[in-house]
C-alpha positions in Angstrom: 28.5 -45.6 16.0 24.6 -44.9 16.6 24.6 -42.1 13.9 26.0 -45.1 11.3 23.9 -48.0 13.0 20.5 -45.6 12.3 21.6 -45.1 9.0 22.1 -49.1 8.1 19.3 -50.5 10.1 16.6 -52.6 8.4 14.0 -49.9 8.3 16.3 -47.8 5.9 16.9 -51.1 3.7 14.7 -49.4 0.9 16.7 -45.9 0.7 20.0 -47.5 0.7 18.7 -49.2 -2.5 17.2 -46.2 -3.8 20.8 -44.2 -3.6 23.0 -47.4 -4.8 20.1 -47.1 -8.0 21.1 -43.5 -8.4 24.9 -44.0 -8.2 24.5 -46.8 -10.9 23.2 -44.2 -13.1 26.5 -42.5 -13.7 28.4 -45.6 -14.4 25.5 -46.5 -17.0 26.1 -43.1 -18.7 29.7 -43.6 -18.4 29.4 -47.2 -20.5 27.2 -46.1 -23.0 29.0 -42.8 -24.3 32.5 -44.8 -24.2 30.6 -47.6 -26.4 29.3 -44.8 -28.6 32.8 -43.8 -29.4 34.6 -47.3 -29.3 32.3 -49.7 -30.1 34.0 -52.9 -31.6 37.3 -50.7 -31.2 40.2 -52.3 -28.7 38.9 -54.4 -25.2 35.3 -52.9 -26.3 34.6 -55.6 -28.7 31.2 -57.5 -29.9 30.2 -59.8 -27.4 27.8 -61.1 -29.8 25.2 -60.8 -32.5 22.1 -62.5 -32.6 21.0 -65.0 -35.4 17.9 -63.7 -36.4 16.4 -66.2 -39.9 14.4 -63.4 -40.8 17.4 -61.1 -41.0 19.3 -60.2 -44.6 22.8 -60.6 -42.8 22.1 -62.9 -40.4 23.5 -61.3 -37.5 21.4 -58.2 -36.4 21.9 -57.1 -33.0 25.7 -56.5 -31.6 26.2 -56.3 -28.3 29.8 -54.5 -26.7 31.6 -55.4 -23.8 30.5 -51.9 -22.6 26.8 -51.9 -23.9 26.4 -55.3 -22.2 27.5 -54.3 -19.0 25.9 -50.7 -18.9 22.4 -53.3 -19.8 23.0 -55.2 -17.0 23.3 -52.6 -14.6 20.4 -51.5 -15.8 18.6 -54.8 -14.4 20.3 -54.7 -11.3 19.7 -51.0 -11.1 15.6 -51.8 -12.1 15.5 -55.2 -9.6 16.2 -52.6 -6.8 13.5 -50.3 -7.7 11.3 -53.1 -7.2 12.4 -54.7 -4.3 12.6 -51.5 -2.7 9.0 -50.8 -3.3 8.7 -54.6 -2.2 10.4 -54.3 1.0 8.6 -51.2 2.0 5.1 -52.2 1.1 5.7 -55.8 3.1 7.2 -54.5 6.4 5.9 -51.1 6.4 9.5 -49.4 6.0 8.0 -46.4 4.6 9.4 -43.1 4.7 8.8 -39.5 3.2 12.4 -39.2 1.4 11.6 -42.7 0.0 7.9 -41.3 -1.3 9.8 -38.4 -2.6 12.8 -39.7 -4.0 11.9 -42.7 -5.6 10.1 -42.2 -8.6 12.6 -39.3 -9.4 15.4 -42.3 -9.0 13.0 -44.1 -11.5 13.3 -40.5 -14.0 17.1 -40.1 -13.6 17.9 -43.7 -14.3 15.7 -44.3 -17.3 15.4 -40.6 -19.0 19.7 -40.5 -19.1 19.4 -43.9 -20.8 16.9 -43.2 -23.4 19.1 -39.5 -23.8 21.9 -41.8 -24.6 19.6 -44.4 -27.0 18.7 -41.3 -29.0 21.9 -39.5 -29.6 22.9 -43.2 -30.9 19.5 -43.0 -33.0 18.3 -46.6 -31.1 15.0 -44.5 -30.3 13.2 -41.2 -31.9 14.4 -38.5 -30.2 10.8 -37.2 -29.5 10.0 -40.5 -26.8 12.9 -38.9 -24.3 11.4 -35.5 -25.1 8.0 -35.8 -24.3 9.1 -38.0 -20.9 11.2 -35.6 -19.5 8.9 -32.8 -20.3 6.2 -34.7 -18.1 8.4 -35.2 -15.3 9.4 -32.3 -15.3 5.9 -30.8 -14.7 4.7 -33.5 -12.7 7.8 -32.8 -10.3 7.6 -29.1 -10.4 4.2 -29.7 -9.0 5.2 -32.4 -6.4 8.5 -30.0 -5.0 5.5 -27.4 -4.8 3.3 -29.7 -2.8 5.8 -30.5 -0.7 6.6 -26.8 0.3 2.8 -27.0 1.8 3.9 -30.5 3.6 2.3 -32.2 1.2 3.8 -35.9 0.0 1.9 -37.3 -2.8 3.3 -41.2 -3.8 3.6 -43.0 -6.8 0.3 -43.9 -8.2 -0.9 -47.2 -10.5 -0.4 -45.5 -13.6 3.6 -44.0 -12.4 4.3 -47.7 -12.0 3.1 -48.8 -15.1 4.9 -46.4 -17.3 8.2 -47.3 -15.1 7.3 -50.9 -15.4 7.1 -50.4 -19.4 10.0 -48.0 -19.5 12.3 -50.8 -17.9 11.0 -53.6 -20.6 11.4 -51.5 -23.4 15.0 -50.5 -22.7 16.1 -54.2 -21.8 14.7 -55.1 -25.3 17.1 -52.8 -26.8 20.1 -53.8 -24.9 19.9 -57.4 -25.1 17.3 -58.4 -28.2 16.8 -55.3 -30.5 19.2 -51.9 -31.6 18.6 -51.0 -34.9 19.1 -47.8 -35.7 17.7 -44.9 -37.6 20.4 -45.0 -40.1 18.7 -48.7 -40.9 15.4 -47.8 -41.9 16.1 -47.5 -45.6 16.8 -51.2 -45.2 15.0 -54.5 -43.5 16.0 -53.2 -40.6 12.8 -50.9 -39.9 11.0 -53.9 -39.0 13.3 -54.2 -35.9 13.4 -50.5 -35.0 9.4 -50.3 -35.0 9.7 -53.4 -33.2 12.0 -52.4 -30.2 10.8 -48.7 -30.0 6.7 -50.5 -29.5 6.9 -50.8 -26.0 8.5 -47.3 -25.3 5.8 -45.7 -27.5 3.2 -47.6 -25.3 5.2 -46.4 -22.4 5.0 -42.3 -23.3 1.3 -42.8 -23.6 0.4 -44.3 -20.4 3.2 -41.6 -19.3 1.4 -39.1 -20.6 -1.9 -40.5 -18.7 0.1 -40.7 -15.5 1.2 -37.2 -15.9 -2.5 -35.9 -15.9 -3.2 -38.1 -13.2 -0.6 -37.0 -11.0 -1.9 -33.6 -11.8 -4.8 -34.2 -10.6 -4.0 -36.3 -7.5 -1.6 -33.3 -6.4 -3.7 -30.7 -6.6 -6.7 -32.7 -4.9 -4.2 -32.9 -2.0 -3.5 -29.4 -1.7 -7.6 -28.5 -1.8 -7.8 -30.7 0.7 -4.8 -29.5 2.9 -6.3 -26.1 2.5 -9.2 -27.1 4.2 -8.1 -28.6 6.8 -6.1 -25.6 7.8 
């Protein structure tokens, strides 16, 4: 009983978020491969398609039954993040796994959606590329700071490209999915249109990258002369 009442005391409010965000992430996967394969097909139908004037067939984007409920557990899954970050800024519930863990919750969460937007051509394959290829360095060099006891925590410009990353996948689950099959037709005006945020976002993840970078290894010239 005191092992399970440390674990679900308030203090540890934020880290019981953080893993209920990463076991979301599964589920999220789960919906949008089985709507990749049965889309429109059986209890997976259209929910609906918006009426867009501006569009040929008047009725752009379709939403599944699965692609609608992987989208909002995507909110839910991107409301925690914040009120995670909320909760532990506001009553000082910080902790070192939640300094670690979190923006790599952030990574797992969105990088396996936009995997799963790509290989259904919503987004250019090269946006998930070049983000995973960044956190991947930008981690490599955090697990190594943290050999040396070293905890570096999300900076201004991590949360920005999070914060973008969120907005632009909403868009596509809920307002905009064209895909790359459409561009030969009116479409492309829509798949420019949903995939402008996300470029914005592989910028300023870009920029965060290098600033991590430089933030980590600051850390360590510092920790080396203090020992």
């Amino acid at each position: 009983m005191t092992g399970n009442k440390k674990v679900f005391c308030k203090q540890n409010i934020p880290n019981i978020l953080l893993v209920s965000r990463m076991i979301l992430v599964p589920v999220i996967v789960a919906l949008l491969i089985a709507d990749f394969f049965t889309k429109g097909d059986g209890v997976n139908k259209i929910i609906y398609s918006m009426i867009l004037p501006f569009d040929r067939d008047f009725k752009y984007t379709k939403v599944s039954l699965f692609f609608l409920i992987a989208g909002c557990l995507f909110i839910i899954a991107s409301i925690t993040d914040w009120l995670d970050g909320f909760l532990a800024r506001k009553y000082n519930w910080v902790s070192d796994f939640g300094k670690f863990w979190d923006p790599i919750a952030d990574k797992v969460l969105i990088n396996s959606v936009l995997i799963c937007f790509a290989a259904a051509q919503y987004v250019p394959f090269y946006i998930p590329v070049i983000m995973i290829a960044r956190d991947v360095i930008v981690d490599a060099q955090r697990m190594s700071a943290a050999k040396k006891n070293i905890v570096v925590a999300a900076n201004y410009w991590g949360k920005l490209k999070t914060v973008l990353q969120m907005l632009g996948v909403i868009v596509i689950f809920f307002f905009f999915n064209a895909q790359y099959d459409d561009l030969h037709s009116s479409k492309w005006v829509f798949y420019v249109i949903q995939n402008l945020m996300l470029h914005i976002a592989t910028i300023v993840s870009i920029v965060s990258g290098v600033n991590y970078f430089i933030n980590i290894r600051k850390a360590v010239k510092n920790n080396g002369h203090k020992n």
